[in-house]
C-alpha positions in Angstrom: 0.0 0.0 0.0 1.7 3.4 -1.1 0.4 6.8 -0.5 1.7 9.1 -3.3 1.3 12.5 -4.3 -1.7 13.2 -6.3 0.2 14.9 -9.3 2.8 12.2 -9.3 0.2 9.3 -11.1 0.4 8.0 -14.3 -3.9 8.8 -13.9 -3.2 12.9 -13.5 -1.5 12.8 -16.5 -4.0 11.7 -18.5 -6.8 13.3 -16.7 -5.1 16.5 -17.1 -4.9 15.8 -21.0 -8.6 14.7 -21.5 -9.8 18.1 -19.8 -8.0 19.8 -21.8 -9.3 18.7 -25.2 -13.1 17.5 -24.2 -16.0 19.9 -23.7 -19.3 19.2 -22.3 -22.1 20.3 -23.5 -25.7 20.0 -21.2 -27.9 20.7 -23.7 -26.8 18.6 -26.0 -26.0 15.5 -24.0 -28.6 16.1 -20.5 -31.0 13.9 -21.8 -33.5 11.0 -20.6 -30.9 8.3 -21.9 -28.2 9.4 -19.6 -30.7 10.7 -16.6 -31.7 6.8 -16.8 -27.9 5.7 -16.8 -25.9 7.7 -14.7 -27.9 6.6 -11.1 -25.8 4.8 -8.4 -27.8 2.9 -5.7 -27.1 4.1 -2.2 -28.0 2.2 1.0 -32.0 2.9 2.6 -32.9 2.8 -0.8 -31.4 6.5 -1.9 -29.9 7.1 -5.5 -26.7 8.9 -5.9 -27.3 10.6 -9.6 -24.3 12.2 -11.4 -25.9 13.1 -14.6 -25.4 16.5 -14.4 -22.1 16.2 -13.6 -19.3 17.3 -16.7 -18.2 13.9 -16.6 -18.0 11.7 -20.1 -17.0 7.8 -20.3 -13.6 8.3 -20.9 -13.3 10.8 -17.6 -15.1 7.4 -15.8 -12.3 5.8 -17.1 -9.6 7.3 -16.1 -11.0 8.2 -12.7 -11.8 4.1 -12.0 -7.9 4.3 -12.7 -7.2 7.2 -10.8 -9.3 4.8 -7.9 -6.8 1.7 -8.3 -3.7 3.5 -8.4 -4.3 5.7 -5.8 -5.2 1.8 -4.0 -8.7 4.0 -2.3 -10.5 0.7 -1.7 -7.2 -1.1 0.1 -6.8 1.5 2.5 -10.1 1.8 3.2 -9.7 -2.0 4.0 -6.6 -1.2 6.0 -8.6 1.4 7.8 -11.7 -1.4 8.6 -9.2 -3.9 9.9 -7.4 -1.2 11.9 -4.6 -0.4 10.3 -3.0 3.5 11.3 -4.2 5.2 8.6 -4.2 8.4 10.6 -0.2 9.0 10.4 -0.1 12.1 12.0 -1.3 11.3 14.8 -0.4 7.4 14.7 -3.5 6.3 15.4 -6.5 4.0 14.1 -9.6 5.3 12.8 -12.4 3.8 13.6 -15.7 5.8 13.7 -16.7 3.2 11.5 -16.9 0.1 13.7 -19.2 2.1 15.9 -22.3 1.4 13.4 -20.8 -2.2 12.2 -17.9 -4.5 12.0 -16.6 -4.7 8.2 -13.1 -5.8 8.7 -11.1 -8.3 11.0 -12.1 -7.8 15.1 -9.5 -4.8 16.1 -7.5 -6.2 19.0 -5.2 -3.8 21.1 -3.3 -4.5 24.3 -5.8 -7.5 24.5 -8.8 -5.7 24.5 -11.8 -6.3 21.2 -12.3 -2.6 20.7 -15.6 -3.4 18.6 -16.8 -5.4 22.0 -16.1 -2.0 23.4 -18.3 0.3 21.3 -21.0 -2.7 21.3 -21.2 -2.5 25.1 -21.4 1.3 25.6 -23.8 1.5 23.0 -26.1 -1.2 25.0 -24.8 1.0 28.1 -26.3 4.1 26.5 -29.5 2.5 25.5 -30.7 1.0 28.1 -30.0 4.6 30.5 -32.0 6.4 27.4 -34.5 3.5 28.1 -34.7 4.2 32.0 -34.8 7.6 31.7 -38.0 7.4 29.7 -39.8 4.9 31.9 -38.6 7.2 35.5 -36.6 5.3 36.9 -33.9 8.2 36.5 -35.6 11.4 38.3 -34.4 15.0 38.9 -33.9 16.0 42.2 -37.5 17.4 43.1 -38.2 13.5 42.0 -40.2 14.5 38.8 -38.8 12.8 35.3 -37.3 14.6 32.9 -39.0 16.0 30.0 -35.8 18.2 28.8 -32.4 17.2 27.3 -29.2 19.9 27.0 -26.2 18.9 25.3 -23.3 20.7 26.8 -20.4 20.7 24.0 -18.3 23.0 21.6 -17.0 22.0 18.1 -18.1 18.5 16.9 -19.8 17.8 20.0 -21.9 20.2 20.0 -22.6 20.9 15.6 -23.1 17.4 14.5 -25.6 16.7 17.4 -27.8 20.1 16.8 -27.8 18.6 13.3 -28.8 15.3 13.6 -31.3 16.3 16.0 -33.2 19.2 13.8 -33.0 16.8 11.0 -35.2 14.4 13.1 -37.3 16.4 14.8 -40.3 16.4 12.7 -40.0 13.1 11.6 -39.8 11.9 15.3 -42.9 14.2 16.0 -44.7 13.2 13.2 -44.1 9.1 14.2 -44.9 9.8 18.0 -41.1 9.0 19.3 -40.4 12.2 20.7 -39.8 11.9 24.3 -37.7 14.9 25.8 -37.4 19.0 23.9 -33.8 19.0 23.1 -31.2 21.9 23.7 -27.4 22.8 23.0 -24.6 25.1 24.4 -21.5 26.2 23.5 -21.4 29.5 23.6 -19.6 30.6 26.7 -21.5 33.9 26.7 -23.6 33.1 29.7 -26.7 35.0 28.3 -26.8 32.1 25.5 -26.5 29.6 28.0 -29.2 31.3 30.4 -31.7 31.7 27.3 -31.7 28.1 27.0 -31.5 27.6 30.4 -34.9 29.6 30.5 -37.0 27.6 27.7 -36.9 24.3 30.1 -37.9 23.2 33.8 -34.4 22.9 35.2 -35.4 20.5 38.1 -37.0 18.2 35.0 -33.6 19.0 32.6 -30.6 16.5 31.8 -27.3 17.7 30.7 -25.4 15.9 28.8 -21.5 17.2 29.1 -19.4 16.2 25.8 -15.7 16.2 26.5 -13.4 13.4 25.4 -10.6 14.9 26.9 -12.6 16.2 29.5 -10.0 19.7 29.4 -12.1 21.3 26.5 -12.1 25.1 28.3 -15.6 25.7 26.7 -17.5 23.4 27.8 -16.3 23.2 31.4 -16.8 26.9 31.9 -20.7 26.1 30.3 -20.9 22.9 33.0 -19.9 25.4 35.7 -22.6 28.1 34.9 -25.5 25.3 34.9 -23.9 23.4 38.1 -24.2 27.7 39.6 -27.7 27.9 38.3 -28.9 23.8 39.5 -27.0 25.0 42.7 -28.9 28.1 43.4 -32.2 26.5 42.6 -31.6 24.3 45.1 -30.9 21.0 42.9 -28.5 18.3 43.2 -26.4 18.5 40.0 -25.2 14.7 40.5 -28.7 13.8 39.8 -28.8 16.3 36.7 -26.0 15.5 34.6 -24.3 12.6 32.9 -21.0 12.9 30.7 -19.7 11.8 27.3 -15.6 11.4 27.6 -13.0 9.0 27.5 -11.7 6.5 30.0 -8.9 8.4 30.8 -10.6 12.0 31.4 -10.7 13.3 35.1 -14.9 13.3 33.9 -14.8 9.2 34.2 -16.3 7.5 36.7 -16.8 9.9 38.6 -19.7 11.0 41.6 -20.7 14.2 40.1 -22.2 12.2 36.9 -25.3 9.9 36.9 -23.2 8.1 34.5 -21.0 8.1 32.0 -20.5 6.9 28.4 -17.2 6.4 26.6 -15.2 6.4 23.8 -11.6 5.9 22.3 -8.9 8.0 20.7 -9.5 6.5 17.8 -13.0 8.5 17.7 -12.0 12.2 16.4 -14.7 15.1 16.9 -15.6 15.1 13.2 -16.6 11.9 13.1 -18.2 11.3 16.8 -21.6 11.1 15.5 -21.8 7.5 15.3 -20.7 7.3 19.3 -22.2 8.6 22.2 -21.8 12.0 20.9 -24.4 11.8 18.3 -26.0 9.0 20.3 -27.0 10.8 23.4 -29.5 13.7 21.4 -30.9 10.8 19.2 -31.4 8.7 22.4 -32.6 10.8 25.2 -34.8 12.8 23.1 -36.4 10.3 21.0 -36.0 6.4 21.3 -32.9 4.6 21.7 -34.3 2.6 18.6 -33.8 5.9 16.6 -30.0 6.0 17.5 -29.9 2.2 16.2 -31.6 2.7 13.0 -29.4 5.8 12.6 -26.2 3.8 12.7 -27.8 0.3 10.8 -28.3 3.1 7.9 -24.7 4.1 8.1 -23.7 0.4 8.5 -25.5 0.0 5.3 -23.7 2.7 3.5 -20.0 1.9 4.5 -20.6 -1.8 3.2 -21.8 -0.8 -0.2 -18.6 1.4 -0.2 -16.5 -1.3 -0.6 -17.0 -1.8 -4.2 -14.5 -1.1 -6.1 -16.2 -0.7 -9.3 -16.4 3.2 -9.0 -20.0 3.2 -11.5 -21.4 1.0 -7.9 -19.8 3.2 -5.0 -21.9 6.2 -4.7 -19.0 7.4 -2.1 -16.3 6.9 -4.2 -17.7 8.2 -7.7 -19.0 11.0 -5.9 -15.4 11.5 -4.3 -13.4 11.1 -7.9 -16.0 13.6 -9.2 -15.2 16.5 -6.7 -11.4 15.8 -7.6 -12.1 15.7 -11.4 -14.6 18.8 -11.2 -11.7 20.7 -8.9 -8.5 20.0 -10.1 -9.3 19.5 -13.7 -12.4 21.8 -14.4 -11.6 24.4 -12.2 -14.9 23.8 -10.7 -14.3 24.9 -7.2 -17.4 25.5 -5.6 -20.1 22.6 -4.6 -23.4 23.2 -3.0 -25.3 21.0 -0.4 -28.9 22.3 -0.7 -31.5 20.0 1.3 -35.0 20.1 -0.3 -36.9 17.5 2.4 -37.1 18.0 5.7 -38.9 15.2 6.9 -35.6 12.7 7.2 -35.5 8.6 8.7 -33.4 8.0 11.0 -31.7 5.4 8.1 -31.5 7.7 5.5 -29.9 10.0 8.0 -27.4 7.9 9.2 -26.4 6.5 5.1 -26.6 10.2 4.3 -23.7 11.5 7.2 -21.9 7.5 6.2 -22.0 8.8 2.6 -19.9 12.2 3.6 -17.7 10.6 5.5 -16.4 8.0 3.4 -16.5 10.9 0.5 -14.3 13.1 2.6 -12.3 9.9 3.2 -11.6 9.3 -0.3 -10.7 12.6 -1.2 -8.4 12.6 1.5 -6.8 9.3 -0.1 -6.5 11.0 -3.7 -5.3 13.5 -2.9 -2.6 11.8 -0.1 -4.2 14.4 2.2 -4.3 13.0 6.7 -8.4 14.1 6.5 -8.2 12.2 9.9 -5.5 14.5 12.1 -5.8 18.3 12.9 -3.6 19.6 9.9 -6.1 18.0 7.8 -9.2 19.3 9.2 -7.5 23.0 8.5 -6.7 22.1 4.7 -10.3 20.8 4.7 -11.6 24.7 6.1 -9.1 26.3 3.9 -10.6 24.6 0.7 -14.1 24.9 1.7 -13.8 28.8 2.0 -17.8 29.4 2.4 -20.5 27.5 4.2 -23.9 28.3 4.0 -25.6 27.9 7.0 -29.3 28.3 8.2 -30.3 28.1 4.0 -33.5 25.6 3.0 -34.0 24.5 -0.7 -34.9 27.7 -3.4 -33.6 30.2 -0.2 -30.0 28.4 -0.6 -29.9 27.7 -3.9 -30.7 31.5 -4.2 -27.7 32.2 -1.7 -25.6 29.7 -3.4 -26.1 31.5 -7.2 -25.6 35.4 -5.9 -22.5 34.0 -4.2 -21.2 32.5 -7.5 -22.8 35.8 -9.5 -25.1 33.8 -11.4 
């Protein structure tokens, strides 16, 4: 397995050439033949189309070789079985064993790490379980009917998002149990406002902190300790933490519980742990958390093709390289037109950017894993568009390109 510069493939070469001499035109070949032909079957029954995508057979071609020389389907092998793919950092990466177990058991220092994430995920589901049925109560003794998420970053983004893409859905299907809130902001006013919108003696906090140091988010557990304090509440009876084994946060009094995970989890792709787990748990059903992560189970197993016209992932990944290195296409929008989500199209949706962002990463010989990476990742994104629903962001999205 080598990891070699992007520009330094026999594939870039000829990539390079074919954009320079082929043209596509939309009107003349974005017809019903090739709407028909150019779909890709995703997992929870989703179809990944690239038909309006500048891409001809012989670009397909060469980006199915740019796929095996680059060796994108053996390291992301190597990566299942636990190889260290982040090098950086020297560590595994395995946000992907969280949802299902692809590749050989990963055994370290004795210790089936996939026996691990099964058993904090039962952990976590049966607490969710008991806090819906009372058997976990506030301090006054009444059950909780409010959930705050106490994080900063990718504990605190991710969640918000998984959660607002559920929410009606979960309404809708009668498996909303708790209102959900999140802070980060260390401006207490933020933290007070949502403070304000619940009972406090019927809220649970849920503090997200692998390394249990993050400045943010201790300052945030402090303020709502200072306001459960002053109301005369026990905050041991109000609070329950997300961290590692190691953090000064495990297994300790001040927690009803806590749920863990590794080093080999990173913050931008904690959704599939505890992280993501606790919103989609306490506020719904565990069962919502499950589906969730059996749609991204679905997703990464269908990504191991290596036939790049049956990996939705992977096409969709050689596509942004050939579109930005080759077409000087630089800019891609992500502009959701449904908000009424399931919790396994959710999950194959977020397994389907991951494993994107993965292959990119590989391409391009690019750690998307360690911190360096991430910054690359920010650098080339430039603009997000936040906040934006179908026609508003599309409209965003074209006054930004001046369209």
């Amino acid at each position: 397995m080598q990891f070699n510069n992007f520009d330094r493939t026999g594939a870039f070469k000829k990539l390079t050439g074919h954009a320079k001499t082929k043209t596509f035109d939309f009107r003349k070949q974005l017809d019903a033949k090739r709407v028909g032909e150019c779909i890709v079957p995703m997992a929870s029954g989703l179809n990944y189309s690239w038909a309006a995508k500048a891409v001809d057979e012989e670009a397909v071609k060469l980006l199915q070789e740019l796929a095996n020389e680059q060796e994108l389907i053996t390291k992301y092998k190597a990566l299942l079985n636990g190889e260290v793919i982040n090098t950086g950092e020297k560590r595994k990466v395995l946000h992907h064993l969280l949802r299902g177990e692809l590749g050989q058991p990963v055994i370290e220092g004795g210790k089936n790490i996939g026996d691990f994430y099964r058993k904090e995920l039962t952990r976590l589901c049966d607490f969710a379980g008991a806090v819906h049925e009372g058997k976990y109560k506030g301090s006054t003794g009444k059950p909780f009917v409010s959930v705050i998420q106490i994080g900063i970053g990718g504990s605190d983004l991710g969640p918000r998002a998984l959660y607002l893409a559920l929410e009606n859905w979960a309404e809708t299907e009668g498996k909303k149990k708790l209102n959900a809130g999140f802070i980060s902001n260390v401006d207490p006013d933020d933290a007070s406002r949502i403070i304000a919108s619940c009972p406090l003696d019927q809220s649970l906090f849920v503090l997200v902190s692998k390394s249990g140091t993050t400045q943010e988010t201790l300052a945030n557990e402090l303020f709502v300790k200072d306001k459960l304090i002053k109301a005369g509440l026990d905050p041991s009876k109000h609070m329950i933490a997300v961290t590692s084994e190691a953090s000064p946060l495990a297994h300790n009094s001040a927690y009803l519980d806590s749920f863990y995970i590794d080093d080999y989890i990173d913050g931008r792709n904690s959704l599939s742990s505890a992280v993501g787990g606790c919103i989609l748990s306490f506020a719904f059903v565990p069962e919502v958390f499950k589906e969730f992560l059996s749609g991204a189970a679905e997703a990464d197993r269908l990504t191991l093709n290596e036939n790049i016209l049956k990996n939705a992932a992977l096409l969709s990944a050689l596509i942004g390289v050939w579109e930005r290195n080759f077409l000087n296409l630089s800019y891609t929008a992500i502009l959701p037109t449904a908000r009424r989500l399931t919790p396994a199209v959710l999950g194959s949706l977020l397994a389907h950017f991951e494993d994107k962002v993965m292959f990119k990463g590989f391409v391009w010989n690019v750690n998307s894993f360690d911190q360096e990476g991430v910054q690359i990742g920010k650098i080339l994104t430039k603009k997000v568009l936040s906040g934006s629903f179908g026609d508003d962001a599309h409209e965003i999205y074209s006054r930004m390109l001046r369209v």
